[in-house]
ZAMARGU-4260 file (C-alpha; in steps of 0.2 Angstrom, whole numbers, plus 5000, padded with zeros to 4 digits):
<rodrens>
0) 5164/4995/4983 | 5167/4975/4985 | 5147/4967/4985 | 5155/4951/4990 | 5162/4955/5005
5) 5155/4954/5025 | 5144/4968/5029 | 5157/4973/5041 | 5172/4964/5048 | 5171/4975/5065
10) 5155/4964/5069 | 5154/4945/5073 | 5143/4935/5061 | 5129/4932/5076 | 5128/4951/5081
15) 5122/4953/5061 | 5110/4937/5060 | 5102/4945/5075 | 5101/4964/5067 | 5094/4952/5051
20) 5081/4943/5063 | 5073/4961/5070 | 5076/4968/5054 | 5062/4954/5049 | 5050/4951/5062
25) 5048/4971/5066 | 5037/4974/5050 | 5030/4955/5052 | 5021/4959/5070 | 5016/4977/5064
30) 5007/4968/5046 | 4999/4955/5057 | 4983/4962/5061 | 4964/4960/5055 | 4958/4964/5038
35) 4954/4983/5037 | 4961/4992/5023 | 4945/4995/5010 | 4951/4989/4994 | 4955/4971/4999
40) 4938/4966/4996 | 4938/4971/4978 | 4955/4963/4974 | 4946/4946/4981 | 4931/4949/4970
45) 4944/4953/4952 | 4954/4936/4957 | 4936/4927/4959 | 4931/4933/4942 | 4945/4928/4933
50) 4945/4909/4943 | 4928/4911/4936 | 4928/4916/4919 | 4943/4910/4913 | 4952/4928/4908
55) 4955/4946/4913 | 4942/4959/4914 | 4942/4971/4902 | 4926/4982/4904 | 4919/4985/4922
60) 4908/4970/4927 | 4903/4974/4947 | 4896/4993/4949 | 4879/5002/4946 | 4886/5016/4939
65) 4903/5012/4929 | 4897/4996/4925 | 4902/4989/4906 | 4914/5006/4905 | 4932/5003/4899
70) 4943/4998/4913 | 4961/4992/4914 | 4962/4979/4928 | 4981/4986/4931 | 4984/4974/4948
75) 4975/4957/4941 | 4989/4947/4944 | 4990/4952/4962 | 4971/4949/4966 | 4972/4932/4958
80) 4986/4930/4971 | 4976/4938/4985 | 4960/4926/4979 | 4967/4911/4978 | 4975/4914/4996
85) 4957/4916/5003 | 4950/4902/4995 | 4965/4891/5003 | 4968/4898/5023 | 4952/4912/5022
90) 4954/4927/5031 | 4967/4922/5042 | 4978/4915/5029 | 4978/4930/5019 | 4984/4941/5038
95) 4998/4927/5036 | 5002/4932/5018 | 5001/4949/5024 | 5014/4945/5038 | 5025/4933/5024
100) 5028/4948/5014 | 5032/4962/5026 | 5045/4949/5032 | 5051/4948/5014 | 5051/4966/5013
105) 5061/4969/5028 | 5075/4955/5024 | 5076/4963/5008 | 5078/4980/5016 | 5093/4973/5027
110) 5099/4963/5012 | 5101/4979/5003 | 5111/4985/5016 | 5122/4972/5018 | 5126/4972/5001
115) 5131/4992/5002 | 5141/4986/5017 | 5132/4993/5032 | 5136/4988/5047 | 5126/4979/5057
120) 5127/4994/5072 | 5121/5008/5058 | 5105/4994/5053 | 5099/4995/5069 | 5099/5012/5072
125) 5087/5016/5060 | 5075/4999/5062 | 5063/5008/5072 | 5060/5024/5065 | 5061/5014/5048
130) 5044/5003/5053 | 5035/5018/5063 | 5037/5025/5046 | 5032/5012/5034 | 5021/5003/5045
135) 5005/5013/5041 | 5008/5004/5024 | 5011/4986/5029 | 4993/4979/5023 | 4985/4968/5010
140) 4985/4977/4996 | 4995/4976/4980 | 5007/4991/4986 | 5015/4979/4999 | 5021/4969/4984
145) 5026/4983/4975 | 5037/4988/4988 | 5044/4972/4989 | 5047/4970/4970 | 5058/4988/4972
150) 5069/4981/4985 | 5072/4966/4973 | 5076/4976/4959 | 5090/4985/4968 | 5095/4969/4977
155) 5097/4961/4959 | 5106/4977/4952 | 5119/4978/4966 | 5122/4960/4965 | 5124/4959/4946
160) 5138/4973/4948 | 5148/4957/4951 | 5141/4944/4942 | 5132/4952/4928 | 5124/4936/4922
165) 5113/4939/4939 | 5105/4955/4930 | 5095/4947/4918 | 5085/4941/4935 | 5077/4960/4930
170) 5066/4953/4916 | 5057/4941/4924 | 5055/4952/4938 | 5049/4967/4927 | 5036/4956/4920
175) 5029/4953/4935 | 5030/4970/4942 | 5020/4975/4926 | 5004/4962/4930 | 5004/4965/4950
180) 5006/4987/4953 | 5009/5002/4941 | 5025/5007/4953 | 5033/4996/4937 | 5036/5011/4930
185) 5048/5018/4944 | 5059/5002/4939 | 5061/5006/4919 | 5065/5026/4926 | 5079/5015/4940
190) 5085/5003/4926 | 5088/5017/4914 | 5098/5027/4924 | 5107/5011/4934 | 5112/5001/4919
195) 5114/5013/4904 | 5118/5032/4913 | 5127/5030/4929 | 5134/5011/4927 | 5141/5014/4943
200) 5153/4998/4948 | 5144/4988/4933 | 5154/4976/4928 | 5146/4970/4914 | 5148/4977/4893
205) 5138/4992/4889 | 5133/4981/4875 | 5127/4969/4887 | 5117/4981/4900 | 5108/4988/4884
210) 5103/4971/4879 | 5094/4968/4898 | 5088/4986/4898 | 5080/4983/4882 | 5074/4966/4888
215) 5067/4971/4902 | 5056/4986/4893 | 5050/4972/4883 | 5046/4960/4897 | 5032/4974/4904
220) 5022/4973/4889 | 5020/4956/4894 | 5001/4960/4901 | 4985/4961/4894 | 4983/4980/4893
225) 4993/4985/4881 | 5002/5005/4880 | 4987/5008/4893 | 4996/5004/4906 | 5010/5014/4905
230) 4998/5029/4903 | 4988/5023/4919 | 4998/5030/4932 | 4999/5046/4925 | 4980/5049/4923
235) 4979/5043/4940 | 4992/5052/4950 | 4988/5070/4940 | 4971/5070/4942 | 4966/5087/4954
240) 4949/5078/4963 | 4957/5062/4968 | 4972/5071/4973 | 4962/5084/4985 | 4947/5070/4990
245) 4955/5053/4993 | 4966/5054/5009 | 4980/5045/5003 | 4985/5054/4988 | 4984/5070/4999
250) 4998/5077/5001 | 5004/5077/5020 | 5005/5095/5023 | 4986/5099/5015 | 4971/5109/5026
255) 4959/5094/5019 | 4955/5079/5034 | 4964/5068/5024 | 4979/5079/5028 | 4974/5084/5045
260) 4972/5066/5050 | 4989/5059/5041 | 4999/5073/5052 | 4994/5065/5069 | 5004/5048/5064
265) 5021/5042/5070 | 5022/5042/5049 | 5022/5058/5049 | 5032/5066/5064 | 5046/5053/5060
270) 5046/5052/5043 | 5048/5069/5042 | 5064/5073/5051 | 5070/5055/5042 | 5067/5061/5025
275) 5075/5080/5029 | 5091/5070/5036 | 5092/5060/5020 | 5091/5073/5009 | 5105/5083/5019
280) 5116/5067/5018 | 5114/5064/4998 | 5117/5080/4994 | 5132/5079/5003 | 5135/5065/4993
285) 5129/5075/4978 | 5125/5065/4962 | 5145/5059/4959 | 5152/5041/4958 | 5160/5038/4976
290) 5169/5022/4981 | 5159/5018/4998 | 5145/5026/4992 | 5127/5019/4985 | 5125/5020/4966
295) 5119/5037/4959 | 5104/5028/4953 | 5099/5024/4971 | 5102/5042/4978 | 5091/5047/4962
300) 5079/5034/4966 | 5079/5040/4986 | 5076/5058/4982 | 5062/5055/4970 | 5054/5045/4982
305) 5054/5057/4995 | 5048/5070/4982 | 5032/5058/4979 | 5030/5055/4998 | 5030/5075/5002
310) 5017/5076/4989 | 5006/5061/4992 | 5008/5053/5009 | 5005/5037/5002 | 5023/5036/4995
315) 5029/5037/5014 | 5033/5017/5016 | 5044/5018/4999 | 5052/5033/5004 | 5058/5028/5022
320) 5063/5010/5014 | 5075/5022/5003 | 5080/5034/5016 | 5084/5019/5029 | 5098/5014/5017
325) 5106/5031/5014 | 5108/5035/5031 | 5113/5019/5036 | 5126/5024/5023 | 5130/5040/5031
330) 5135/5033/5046 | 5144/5020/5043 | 5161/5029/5042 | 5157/5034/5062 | 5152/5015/5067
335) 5171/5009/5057 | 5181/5025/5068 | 5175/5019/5081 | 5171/5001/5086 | 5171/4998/5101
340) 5160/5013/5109 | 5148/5009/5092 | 5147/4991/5100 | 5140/4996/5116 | 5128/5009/5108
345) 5122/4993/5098 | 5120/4984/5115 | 5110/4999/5121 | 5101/5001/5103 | 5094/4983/5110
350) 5083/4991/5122 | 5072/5001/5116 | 5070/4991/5100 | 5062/4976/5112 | 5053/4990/5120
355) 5044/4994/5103 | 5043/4974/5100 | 5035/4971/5116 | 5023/4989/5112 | 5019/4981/5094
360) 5015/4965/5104 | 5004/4971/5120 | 4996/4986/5110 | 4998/4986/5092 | 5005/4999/5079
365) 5002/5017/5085 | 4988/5021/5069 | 4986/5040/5076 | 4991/5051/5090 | 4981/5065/5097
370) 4991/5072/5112 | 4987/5061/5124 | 4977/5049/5117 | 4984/5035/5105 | 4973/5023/5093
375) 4982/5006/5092 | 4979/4993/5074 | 4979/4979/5086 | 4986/4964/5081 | 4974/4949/5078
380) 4966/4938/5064 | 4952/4939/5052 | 4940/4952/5047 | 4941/4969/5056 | 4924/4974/5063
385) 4927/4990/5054 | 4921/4983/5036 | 4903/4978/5035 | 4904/4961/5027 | 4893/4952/5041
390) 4879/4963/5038 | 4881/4964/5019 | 4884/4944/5017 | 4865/4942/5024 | 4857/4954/5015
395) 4863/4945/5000 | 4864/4928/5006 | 4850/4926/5021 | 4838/4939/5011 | 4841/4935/4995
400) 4844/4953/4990 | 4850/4962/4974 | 4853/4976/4963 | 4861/4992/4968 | 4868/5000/4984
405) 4869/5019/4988 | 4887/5016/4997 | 4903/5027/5002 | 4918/5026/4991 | 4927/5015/5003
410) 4912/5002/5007 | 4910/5000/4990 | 4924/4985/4988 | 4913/4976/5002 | 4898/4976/4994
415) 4904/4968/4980 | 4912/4954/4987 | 4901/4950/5003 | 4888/4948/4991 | 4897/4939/4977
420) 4892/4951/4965 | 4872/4951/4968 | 4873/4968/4975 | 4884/4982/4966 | 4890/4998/4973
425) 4886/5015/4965 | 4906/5019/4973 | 4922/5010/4974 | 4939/5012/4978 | 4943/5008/4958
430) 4943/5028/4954 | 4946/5026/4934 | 4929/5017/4933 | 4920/5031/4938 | 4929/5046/4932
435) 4933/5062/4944 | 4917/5070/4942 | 4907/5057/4943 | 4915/5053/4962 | 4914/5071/4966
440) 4894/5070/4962 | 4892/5055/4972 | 4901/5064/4987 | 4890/5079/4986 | 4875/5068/4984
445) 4880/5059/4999 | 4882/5074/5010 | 4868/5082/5001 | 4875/5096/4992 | 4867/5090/4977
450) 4848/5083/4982 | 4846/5081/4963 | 4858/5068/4963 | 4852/5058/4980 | 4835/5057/4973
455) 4842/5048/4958 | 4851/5036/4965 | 4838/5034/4981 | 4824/5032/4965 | 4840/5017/4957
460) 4844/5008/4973 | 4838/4994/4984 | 4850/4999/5000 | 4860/5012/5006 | 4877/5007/5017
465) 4887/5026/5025 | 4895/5030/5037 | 4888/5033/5054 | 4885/5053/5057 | 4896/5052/5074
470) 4911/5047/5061 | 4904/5060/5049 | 4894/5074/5052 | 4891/5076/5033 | 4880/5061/5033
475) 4867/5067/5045 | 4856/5075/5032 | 4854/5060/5024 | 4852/5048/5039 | 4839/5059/5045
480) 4829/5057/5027 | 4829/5040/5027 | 4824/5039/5044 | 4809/5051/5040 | 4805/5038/5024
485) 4794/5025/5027 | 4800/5017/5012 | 4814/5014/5020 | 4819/5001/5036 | 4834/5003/5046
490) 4843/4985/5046 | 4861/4987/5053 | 4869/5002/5065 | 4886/4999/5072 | 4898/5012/5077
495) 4905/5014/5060 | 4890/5014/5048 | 4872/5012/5044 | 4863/5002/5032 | 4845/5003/5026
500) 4835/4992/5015 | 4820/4998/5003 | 4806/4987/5010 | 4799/4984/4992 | 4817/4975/4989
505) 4816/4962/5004 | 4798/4949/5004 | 4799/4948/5023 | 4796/4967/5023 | 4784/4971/5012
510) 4774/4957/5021 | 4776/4968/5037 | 4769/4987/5029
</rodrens>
């Protein structure tokens, strides 16, 4: 397989700039859209701290409950990214570097392609099932450059075939990797098997791929947590609550919500059939070294990926990334056969992907689907009205309110960082802080399974943020005891939460008892 040469000689160099162009702004319309995800906030708070105080948190330093524990800041790197990026453009320039990476992630994508020789025909085939797949993931979070630092990895490792000297771009890139997700790990698996067991079309020395391997192990140590890291993953990913309780480390086929839900997304119904395909395609491939072919380490790389995604939808995007390329693979022998009707099915492949642009553009990305009945992410700027900060910002800024907050798991990031750390959440989205226990507790006291446990952390708190009991019909017992307390003043109701204030915590309301 010659990496130098055009992606394919049966397409004019304009037909492939323009594949290259959709290829980039599909995932760049689908990312632009307001701020929703839930752990957002909490990045923005870790990057504050560390501007602040000069180094990397160690212990816990925001919530009621974990607060001064152990904890191992895994993505610090990326929330001083995300931090300063607030601090420059605000809400609206992180949505823009949002939008910068999923463009860099889709370039990289096509990249990859280019450089296994895909044709531009076989690119644009899969373009759209591609981002109805991955773009459920394409938010502000430290996942999106994850995904970004895989596809540079295999960029870098198909490149270096040629020109070995480019592989020792891995080691700075692996340092990186290693201060901004855990996915590092993945790359040590990818690089082990790339460079030192299946060399596949390596041109470099054996001697010379153990010396990047080996360099590139090192350069992950570069971070401040030490051996920790590398065992952080694992703790996280194999621990049975989180794994049944958090929706996206359900696995998609579960009987939980969180798997009910995930199956009534274009994720799901596409991804499905795209990774069943893929999977039929590599092992026709089987796991031998074939001119024409991707490198065994990718084919690895693809069907772990889909393992991880069937297990835990969050590893969808990676996994339809992956797929994407094999296929595009697969087909490429039928697009070289026969040109010219390949040609005009590009031509028609033209339509329906404008139709999707102008879709992405007029609606937004298609979140769910319920028969007939669609919720679009809209695209937009700012804040989404579905995170509380307004309300939260003026409890702690107007009101002059602190101390602790009886909140969800996914309100907790926004606690923290609308109030600049004056209020702190008894629940966050960080799940080592707290331990798998202690969350399923706070669950139960939240639905009031365990009433020991409310009237605890009612006796400890000054307010109480959940959701609204027409988004969850567990919450009602409690709405209604709060309602029924005198102690207690209803301050916000939208149509996603309620917030309540103890009226000894707030002047202006014990004025009015």
């Amino acid at each position: 397989m010659n990496l130098n040469k055009p992606a394919s000689t049966s397409n004019s160099a304009s037909s492939d700039r323009w594949v290259t162009f959709l290829a980039i702004v599909l995932p760049a319309v689908i990312a632009f859209h307001p701020l929703a995800n839930n752990d957002l906030p909490m990045h923005l708070a870790i990057g504050d701290w560390i501007i602040e105080q000069g180094e990397i948190p160690r212990t816990d330093p925001f919530s009621a409950n974990g607060q001064g524990g152990r904890w191992i800041a895994h993505e610090w790197l990326a929330a001083l990214i995300f931090a300063t990026s607030f601090k420059v453009g605000g809400a609206n320039g992180l949505v823009a570097l949002a939008v910068a990476l999923a463009a860099l992630l889709g370039w990289l994508q096509d990249k990859i392609a280019r450089l296994l020789e895909v044709p531009a025909v076989a690119r644009i085939l899969w373009l759209v099932p591609l981002w109805l797949v991955a773009g459920r993931r394409l938010m502000l979070r430290p996942h999106l450059l994850g995904l970004c630092s895989v596809l540079a990895l295999f960029c870098v490792t198909l490149i270096g075939r040629e020109r070995p000297r480019c592989l020792w771009l891995a080691v700075p890139l692996m340092a990186l990797w290693a201060n901004i997700h855990s996915s590092f790990i993945l790359g040590i698996a990818f690089l082990i098997f790339d460079l030192l067991i299946w060399p596949d079309g390596h041109r470099a020395r054996r001697s010379q791929r153990i010396a990047i391997l080996a360099s590139t192990i090192g350069a992950t140590f570069f971070q401040p947590h030490g051996i920790g890291l590398f065992l952080f993953p694992f703790q996280l990913g194999l621990d049975p609550v989180f794994t049944q309780e958090v929706m996206e480390w359900v696995s998609p086929f579960a009987d939980s919500s969180g798997g009910t839900l995930f199956r009534t997304t274009a994720s799901f119904w596409i991804g499905v059939p795209l990774f069943g395909l893929t999977l039929i395609a590599v092992v026709r491939q089987r796991f031998t070294a074939i001119d024409g072919q991707a490198p065994r380490a990718v084919r690895l790389a693809t069907v772990v990926a889909i393992t991880m995604a069937l297990l835990q939808q969050r590893h969808f995007a990676l996994a339809a990334l992956l797929s994407s390329l094999m296929l595009g693979i697969w087909i490429t022998p039928l697009c070289l056969r026969w040109p010219e009707p390949m040609r005009r099915l590009r031509l028609r492949a033209a339509v329906p992907i404008t139709a999707v642009l102008l879709m992405l553009l007029a609606y937004g990305y298609p979140a769910t689907i319920t028969g007939p009945e669609i919720q679009w992410r809209k695209i937009g700027s700012g804040w989404s009205k579905r995170l509380p900060i307004l309300p939260v910002s003026i409890l702690a800024d107007e009101w002059q309110v602190s101390g602790d907050v009886l909140c969800e798991y996914e309100y907790g990031s926004v606690v923290v960082h609308a109030s600049a750390g004056r209020l702190k959440p008894t629940m966050d989205s960080r799940n080592t802080v707290y331990g798998a226990q202690r969350f399923k507790a706070h669950n139960a006291a939240l639905s009031g399974r365990n009433l020991a446990e409310q009237d605890r952390l009612l006796a400890q708190v000054c307010a109480v943020l959940i959701r609204a009991p027409e988004q969850d019909e567990s919450r009602r017992r409690l709405t209604q005891r709060l309602e029924n307390d005198t102690e207690w003043q209803l301050i916000h109701i939208d149509q996603n939460c309620r917030m309540w204030l103890k009226k000894q915590a707030a002047p202006s309301l014990r004025q009015n008892r």
